[in-house]
C-alpha positions in Angstrom: -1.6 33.2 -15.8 -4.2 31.2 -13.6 -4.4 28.6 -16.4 -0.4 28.0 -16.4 -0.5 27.8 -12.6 -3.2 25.4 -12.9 -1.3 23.3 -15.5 1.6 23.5 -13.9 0.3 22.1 -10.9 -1.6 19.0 -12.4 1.8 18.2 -14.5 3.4 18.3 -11.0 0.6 16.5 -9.6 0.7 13.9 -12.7 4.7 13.8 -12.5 4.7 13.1 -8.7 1.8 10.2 -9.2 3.7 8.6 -11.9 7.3 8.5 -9.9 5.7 6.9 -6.6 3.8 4.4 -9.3 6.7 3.6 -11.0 8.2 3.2 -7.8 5.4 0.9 -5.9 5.8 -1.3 -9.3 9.3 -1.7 -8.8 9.0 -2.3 -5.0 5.9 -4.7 -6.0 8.1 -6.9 -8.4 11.0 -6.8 -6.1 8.8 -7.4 -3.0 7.7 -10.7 -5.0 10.6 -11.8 -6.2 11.6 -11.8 -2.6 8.6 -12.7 -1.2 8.1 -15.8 -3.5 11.5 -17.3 -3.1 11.4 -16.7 1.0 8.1 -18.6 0.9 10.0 -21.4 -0.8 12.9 -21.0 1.9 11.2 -20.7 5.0 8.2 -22.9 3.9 4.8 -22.3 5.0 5.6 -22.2 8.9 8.0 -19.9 8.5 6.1 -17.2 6.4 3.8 -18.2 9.5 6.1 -17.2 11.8 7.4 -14.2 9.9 3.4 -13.0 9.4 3.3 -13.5 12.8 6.2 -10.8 13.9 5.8 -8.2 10.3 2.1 -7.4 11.3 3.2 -6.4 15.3 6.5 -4.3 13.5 4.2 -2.4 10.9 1.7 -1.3 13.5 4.5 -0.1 16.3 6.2 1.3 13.2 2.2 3.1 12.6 2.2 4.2 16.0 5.9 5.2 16.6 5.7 7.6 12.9 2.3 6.8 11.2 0.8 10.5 11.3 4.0 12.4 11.2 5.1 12.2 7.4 1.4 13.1 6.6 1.2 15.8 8.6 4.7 17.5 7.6 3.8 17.2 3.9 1.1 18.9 4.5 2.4 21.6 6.6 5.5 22.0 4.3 2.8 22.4 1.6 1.2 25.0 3.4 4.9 26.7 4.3 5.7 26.1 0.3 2.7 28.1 -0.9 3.5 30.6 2.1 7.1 31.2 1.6 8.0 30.0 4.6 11.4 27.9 4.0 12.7 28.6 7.5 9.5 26.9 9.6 9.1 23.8 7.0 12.4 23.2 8.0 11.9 23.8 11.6 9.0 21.1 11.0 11.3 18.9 9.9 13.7 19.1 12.6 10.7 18.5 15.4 9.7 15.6 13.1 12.5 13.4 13.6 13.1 14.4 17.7 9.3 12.9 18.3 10.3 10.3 16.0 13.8 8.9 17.4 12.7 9.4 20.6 9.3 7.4 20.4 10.7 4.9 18.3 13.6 4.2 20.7 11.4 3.0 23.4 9.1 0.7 20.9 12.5 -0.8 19.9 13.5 -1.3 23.8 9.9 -3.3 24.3 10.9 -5.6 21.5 14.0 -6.3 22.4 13.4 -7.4 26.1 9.6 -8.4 25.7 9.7 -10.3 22.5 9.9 -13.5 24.6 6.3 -12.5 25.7 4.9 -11.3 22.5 5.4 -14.0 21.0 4.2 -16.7 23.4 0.8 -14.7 23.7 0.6 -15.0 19.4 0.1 -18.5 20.5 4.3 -19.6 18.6 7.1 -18.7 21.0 9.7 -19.4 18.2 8.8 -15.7 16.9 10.8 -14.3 19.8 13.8 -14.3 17.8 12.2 -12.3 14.9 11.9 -9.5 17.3 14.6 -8.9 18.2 15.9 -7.7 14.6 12.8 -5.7 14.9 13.4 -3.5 17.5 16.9 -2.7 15.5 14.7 -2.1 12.7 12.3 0.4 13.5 14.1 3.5 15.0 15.6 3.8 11.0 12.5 3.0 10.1 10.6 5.6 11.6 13.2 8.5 11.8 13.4 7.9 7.4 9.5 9.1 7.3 10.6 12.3 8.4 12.5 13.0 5.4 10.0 11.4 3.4 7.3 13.8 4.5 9.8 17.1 3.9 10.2 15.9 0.4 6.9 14.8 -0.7 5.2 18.2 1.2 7.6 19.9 -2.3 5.7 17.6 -4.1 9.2 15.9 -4.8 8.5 12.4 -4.7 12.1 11.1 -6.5 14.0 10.8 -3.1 10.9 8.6 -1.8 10.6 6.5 -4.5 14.7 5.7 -4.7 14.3 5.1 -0.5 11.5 2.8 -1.3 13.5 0.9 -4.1 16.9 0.8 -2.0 15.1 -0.7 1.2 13.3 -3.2 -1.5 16.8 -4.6 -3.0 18.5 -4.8 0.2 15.9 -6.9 1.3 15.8 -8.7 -1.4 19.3 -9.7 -0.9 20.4 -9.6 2.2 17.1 -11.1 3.8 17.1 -13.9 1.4 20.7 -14.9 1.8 20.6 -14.5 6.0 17.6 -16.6 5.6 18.8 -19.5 3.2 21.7 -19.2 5.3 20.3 -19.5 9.1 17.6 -21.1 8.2 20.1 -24.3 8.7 20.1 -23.9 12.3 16.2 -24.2 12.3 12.8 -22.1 11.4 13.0 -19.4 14.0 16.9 -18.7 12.8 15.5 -18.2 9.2 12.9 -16.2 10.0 15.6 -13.6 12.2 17.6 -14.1 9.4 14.8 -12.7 6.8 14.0 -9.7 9.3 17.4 -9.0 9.7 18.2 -7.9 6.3 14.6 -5.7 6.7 16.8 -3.7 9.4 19.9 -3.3 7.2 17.9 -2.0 4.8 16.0 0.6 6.8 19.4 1.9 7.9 20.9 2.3 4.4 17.8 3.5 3.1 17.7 6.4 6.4 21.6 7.3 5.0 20.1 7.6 1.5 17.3 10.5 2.7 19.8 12.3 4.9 22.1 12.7 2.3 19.8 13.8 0.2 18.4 16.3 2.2 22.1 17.6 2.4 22.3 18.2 -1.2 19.2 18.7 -2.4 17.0 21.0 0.0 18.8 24.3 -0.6 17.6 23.7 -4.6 14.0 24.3 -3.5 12.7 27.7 -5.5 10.9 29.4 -2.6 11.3 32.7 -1.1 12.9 32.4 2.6 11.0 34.7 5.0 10.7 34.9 9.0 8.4 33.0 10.6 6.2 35.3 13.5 5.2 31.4 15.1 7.4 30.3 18.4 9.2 26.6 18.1 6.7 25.8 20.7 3.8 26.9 19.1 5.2 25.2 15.6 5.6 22.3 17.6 1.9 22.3 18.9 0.5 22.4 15.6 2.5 18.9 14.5 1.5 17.0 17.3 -1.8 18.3 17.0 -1.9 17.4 13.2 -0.4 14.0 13.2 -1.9 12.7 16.5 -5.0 12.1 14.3 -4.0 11.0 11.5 -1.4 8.0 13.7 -4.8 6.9 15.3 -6.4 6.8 11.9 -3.2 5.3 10.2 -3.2 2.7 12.9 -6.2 0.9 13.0 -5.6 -1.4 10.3 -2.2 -2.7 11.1 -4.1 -3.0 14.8 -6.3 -5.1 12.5 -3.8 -7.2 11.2 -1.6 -7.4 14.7 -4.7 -8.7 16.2 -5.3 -11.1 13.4 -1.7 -12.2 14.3 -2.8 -13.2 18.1 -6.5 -14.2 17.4 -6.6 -16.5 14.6 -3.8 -19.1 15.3 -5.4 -19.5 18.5 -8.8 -19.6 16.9 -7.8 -22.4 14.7 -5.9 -24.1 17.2 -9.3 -24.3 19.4 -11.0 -25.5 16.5 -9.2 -28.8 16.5 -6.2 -28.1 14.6 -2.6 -28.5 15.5 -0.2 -25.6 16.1 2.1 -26.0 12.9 -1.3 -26.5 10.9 -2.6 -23.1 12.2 0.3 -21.3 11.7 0.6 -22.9 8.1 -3.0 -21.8 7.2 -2.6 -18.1 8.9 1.0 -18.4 6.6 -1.0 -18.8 3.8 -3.9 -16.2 4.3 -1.6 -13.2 5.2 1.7 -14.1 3.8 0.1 -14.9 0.8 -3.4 -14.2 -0.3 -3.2 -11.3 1.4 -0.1 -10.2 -0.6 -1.6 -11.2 -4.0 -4.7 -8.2 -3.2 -2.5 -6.0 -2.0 -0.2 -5.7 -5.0 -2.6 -4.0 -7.6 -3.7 -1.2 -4.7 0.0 0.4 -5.4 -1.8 2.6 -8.3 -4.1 4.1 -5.7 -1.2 4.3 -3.2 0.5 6.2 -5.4 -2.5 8.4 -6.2 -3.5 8.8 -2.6 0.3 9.9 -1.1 0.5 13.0 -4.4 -2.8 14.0 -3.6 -2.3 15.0 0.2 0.4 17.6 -1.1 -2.1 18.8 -3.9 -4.9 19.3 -1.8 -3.2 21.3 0.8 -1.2 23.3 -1.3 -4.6 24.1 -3.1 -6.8 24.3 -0.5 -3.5 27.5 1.1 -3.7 28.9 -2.2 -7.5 29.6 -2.4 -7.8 27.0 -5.3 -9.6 23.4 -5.4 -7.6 20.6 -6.5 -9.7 18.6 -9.6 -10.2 14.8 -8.1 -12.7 13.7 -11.2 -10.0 11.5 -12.7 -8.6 9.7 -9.7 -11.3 7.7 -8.6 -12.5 6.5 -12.1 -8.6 5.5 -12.4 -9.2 2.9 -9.4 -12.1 1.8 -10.8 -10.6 1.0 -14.2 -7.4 -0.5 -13.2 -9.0 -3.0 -9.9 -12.2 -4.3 -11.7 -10.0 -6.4 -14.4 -7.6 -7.7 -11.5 -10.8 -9.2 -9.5 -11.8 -10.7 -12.7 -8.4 -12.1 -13.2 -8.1 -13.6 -9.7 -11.0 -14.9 -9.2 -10.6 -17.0 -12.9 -6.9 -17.8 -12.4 -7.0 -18.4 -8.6 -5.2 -21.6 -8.9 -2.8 -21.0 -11.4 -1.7 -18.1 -9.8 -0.8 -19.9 -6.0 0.2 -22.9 -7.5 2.9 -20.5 -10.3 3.9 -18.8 -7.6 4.3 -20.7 -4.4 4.9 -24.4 -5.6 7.4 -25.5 -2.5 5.8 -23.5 -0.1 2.3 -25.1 -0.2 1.3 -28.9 -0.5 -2.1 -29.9 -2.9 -4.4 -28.8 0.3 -2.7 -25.8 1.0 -2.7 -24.5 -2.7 -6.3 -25.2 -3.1 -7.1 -23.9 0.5 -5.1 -20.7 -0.7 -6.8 -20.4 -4.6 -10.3 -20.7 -2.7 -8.9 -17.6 -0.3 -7.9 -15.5 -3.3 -11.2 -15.9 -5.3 -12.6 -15.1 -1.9 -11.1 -11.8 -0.8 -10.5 -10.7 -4.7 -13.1 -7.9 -4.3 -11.1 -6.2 -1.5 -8.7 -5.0 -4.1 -11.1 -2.8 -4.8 -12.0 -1.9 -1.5 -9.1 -1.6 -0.1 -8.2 1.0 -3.3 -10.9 3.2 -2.7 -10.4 3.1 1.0 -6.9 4.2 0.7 -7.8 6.9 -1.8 -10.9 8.5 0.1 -9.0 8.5 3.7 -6.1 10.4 2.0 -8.8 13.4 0.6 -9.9 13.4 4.4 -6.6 13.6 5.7 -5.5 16.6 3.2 -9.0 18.0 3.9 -8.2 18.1 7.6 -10.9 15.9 8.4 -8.5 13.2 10.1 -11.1 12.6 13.1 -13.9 11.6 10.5 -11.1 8.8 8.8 -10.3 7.6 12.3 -14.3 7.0 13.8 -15.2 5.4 9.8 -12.1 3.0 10.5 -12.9 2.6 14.0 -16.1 1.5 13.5 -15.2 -1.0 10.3 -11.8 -2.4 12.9 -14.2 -3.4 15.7 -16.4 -5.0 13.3 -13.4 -6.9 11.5 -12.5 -8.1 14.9 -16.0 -9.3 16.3 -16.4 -10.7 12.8 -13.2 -12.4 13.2 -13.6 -13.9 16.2 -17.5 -15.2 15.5 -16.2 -16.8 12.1 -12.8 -18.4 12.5 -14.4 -19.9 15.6 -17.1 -21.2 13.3 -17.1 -23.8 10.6 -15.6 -21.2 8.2 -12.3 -21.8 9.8 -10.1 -19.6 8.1 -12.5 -18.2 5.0 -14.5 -16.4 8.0 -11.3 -14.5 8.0 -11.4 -13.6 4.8 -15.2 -12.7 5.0 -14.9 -10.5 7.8 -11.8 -8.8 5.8 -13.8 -8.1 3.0 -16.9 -7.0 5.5 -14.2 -4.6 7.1 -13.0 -2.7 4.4 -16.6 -2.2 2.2 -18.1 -0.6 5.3 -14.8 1.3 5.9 -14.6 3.2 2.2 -18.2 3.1 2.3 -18.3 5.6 5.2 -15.3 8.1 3.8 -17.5 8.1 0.6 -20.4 9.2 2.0 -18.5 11.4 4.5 -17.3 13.4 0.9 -20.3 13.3 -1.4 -21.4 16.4 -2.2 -17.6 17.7 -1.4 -15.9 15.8 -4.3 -16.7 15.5 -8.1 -16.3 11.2 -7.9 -16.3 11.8 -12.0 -18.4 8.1 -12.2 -21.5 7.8 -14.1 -23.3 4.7 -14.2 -22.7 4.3 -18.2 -18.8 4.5 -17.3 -19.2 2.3 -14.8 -20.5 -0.2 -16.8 -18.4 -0.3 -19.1 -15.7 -0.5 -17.5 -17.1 -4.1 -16.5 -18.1 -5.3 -19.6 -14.3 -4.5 -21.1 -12.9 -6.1 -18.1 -15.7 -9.3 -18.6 -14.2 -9.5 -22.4 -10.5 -8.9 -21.3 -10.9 -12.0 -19.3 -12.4 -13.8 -21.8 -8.8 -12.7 -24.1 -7.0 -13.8 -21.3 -8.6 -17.1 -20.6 -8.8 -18.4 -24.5 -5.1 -17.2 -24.7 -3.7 -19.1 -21.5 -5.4 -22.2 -22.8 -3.6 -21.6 -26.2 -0.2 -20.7 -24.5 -0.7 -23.9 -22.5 -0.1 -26.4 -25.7 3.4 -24.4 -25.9 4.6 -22.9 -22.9 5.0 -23.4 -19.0 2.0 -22.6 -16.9 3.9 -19.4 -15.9 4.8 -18.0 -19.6 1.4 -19.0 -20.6 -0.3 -16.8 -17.5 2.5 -14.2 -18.4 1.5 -13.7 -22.2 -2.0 -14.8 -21.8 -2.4 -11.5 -19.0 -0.2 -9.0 -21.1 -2.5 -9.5 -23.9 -5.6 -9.0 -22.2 -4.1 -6.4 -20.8 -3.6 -4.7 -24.4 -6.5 -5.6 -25.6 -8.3 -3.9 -22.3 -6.8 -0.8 -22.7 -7.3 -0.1 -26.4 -10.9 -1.0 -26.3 -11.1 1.4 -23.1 -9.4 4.4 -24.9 -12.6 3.4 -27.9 -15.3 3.9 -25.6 -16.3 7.2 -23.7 -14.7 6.4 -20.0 -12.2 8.7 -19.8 -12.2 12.3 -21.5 -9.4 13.9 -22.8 -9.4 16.6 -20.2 -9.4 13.9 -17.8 -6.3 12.1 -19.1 -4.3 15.2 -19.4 -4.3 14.8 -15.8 -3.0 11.5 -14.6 0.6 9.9 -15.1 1.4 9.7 -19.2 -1.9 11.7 -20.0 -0.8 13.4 -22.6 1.0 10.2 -24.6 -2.4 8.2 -23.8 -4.5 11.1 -25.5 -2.3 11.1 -28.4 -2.5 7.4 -28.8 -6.2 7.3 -28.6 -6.1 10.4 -31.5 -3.8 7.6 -33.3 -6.5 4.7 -32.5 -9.3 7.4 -33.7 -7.8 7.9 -36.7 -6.6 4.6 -37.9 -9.9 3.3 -37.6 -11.5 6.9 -38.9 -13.3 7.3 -36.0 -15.1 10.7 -35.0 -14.3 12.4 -31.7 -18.7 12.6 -31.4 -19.1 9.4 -32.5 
């Protein structure tokens, strides 16, 4: 009976991950597809300008709900395992009061102050951006609510389809508004692009309340009367999710503060306002982009896993993390390899009317730069989620603390520097090491991190001969293709040809791929490979 519980829980587990990563891919393609085009639209002052406003939105939008959907999937968890229907719903409905209500007055400071804001970012043509902000982010924060509910059942499909409806709607809408106000000047474009972010945010918000409607009263759990007050229920929210919003917070602080310090930094270093706001353009908007895009797989990992844990953790059981962390090490390796060999192809296939010859070098140099913070920034998001669910919020918030000061100081001392911009990128990379660094030795001894050295290495010498595949290929591809077909088939079969040789060698056990996202089709392909090439399992 224990073993089908058990089972049952990691296929949940596994079906969960695999929905969110499905999801982020989606949301990843369509984010660049929109992100790519926009770049092209609003050129490289304009994703300036708009990386200017997005970082100031995401950490109000931190701040306003960042702790909140954490916290309630991990107090519905605890009501799930309970029994307790009636409170996880009460949680729910105290969610989105806090919510609305703290949200509304972040939206009133961007509507009246933007003016402000944006002159002290250093570019007082943001101001109109804001003010599609502050429409934006009471939707956006009241959504998380419902978000939280579902993912605390470990139901991560209405999630996913919000994630994927706000994506399209963006994609649509705040490319047409921009192409079509960008006419009337930079600033219009850049309202026009954030504009169709707040249509989004409110279709996607009608999307998870309708939901909720029909869906919540499927949930298979015993109803039963909860013995705790609304007030006391109530205390026990804030109390959970003031912690984790401080935590959550910090590095869209990070980036916020990026948004006011290094424009200004550049422009005292000798360089002209549009040429500082071009160069930030291209580091955030970006470079910055480009790293982020392979972290969804640990996104998706760390968001399933707060659930897990607590529902675990209520249960008297301990949630099996072996897998996870060799899966971020396996999947962000090969990417820093590829970026740091295809730097230039990469900008230059992606962006070419957003960046002249000394941006698109400036911005290939950046990406081979900050390459290794995929990595970083992976484990980082995977170990603060397992301090989170392991109610250890307070030990997050001091290890990101401590790496956000030092980002900032860093920042401040570079950019100023010779470095110029690339001390931003060092000080980035400085930031998040010592950050995952800390929440990894805050859990050893607590956590199996299922790495040994011999996996480990091996895991860079197939991604060193993957590259190798992909570089010989591109170089073939080029006598035929385009530069982008030729990256495009070059990477899918170095891709192939990483994961085959992976599933030969003795990373991952079988055990250990039952558990993760299309396990059990991975196992039987590598029973396939074994065979085919009359391999023995000992061998």
């Amino acid at each position: 009976m224990f073993m089908q519980t058990t089972k049952r829980k990691e296929n949940k587990f596994a079906k969960g991950a695999m929905v969110l990563l499905i999801s982020a891919l989606i949301c990843k393609v369509i984010g660049a597809l929109y992100r790519i085009p926009l770049s092209n639209i609003l050129g490289a002052e304009g994703i300036g300008l708009y990386q200017l406003i997005f970082p100031v939105y995401s950490l109000f939008l931190i701040f306003a709900s960042g702790g909140i959907p954490v916290a309630l999937s991990k107090l519905v968890a605890s009501c799930r395992a309970k029994g307790e229907e009636k409170r996880s719903k009460r949680f729910l409905f105290q969610s989105m009061i806090l919510l609305f209500f703290v949200s509304i007055i972040f939206a009133v400071v961007f509507i009246f102050l933007g003016k402000q804001i944006a002159t002290f970012q250093g570019n007082a043509d943001a101001r109109l951006g804001y003010v599609a902000v502050g429409i934006a982010i009471v939707f956006a924060s009241v959504l998380t609510a419902f978000r939280g509910y579902f993912q605390g059942y470990q139901n991560m499909t209405p999630t996913a389809v919000s994630q994927i409806i706000e994506q399209l709607l963006k994609l649509v809408l705040g490319l047409t508004f921009a192409f079509l106000l960008m006419q009337k000047g930079t600033a219009y474009g850049v309202f026009g692009a954030i504009l169709g972010v707040a249509v989004s945010e409110i279709v996607a918000f009608l999307y998870l309340f309708l939901a909720y409607i029909i869906k919540h009263k499927k949930n298979d759990i015993l109803s039963i009367e909860t013995s705790t007050t609304f007030y006391d229920d109530f205390k026990t929210l804030f109390k959970m999710s003031f912690p984790i919003t401080l935590s959550s917070s910090i590095f869209p602080l990070i980036l916020a503060i990026d948004s006011f310090l290094i424009v200004n930094l550049l422009i005292g270093n000798g360089l002209t306002n549009l040429e500082s706001t071009q160069i930030f353009g291209v580091y955030s908007g970006m470079v910055n982009s480009l790293v982020n895009f392979p972290t969804v797989v640990s996104m998706a990992l760390a968001i399933s896993l707060i659930p897990e844990i607590s529902y675990s953790q209520e249960r008297g059981e301990t949630a099996d993390l072996s897998a996870v962390f060799k899966i971020v090490f396996f999947i962000s390796i090969p990417c820093v390899f590829i970026y740091f060999a295809f730097s230039k192809e990469i900008i230059s296939v992606l962006y070419p009317n957003a960046t002249n010859l000394k941006l698109l070098e400036l911005g290939a140099s950046l990406l081979r730069v900050m390459a290794i913070n995929i990595l970083y920034i992976s484990l980082l998001q995977l170990s603060t989620s397992i301090l989170q669910a392991k109610n250890r919020s307070l030990t997050s918030l001091l290890n990101l603390t401590i790496a956000g000061v030092t980002k900032v100081l860093l920042t401040v001392i570079f950019v100023s520097s010779p470095l110029g911009i690339y001390g931003a990128g060092v000080a980035s990379i400085l930031c998040y090491a010592i950050a995952c660094g800390l929440n990894i030795i805050a859990l050893r001894g607590e956590i199996d991190f299922g790495l040994n050295l011999k996996q480990t290495s091996l895991i860079f010498l197939n991604s060193f001969l993957a590259l190798g595949v992909a570089i010989g290929f591109y170089f073939l591809f080029k006598l035929i293709f385009s530069g982008f077909i030729s990256i495009l088939l070059a990477l899918a079969l170095a891709g192939i040809f990483y994961v085959v040789i992976s599933l030969l060698m003795p990373i991952f056990s079988n055990n250990e791929l039952q558990k993760i996202p299309l396990g059990t089709k991975i196992c039987l392909l590598r029973a396939k490979i074994f065979s085919m090439l009359k391999i023995k399992k000992n061998s």
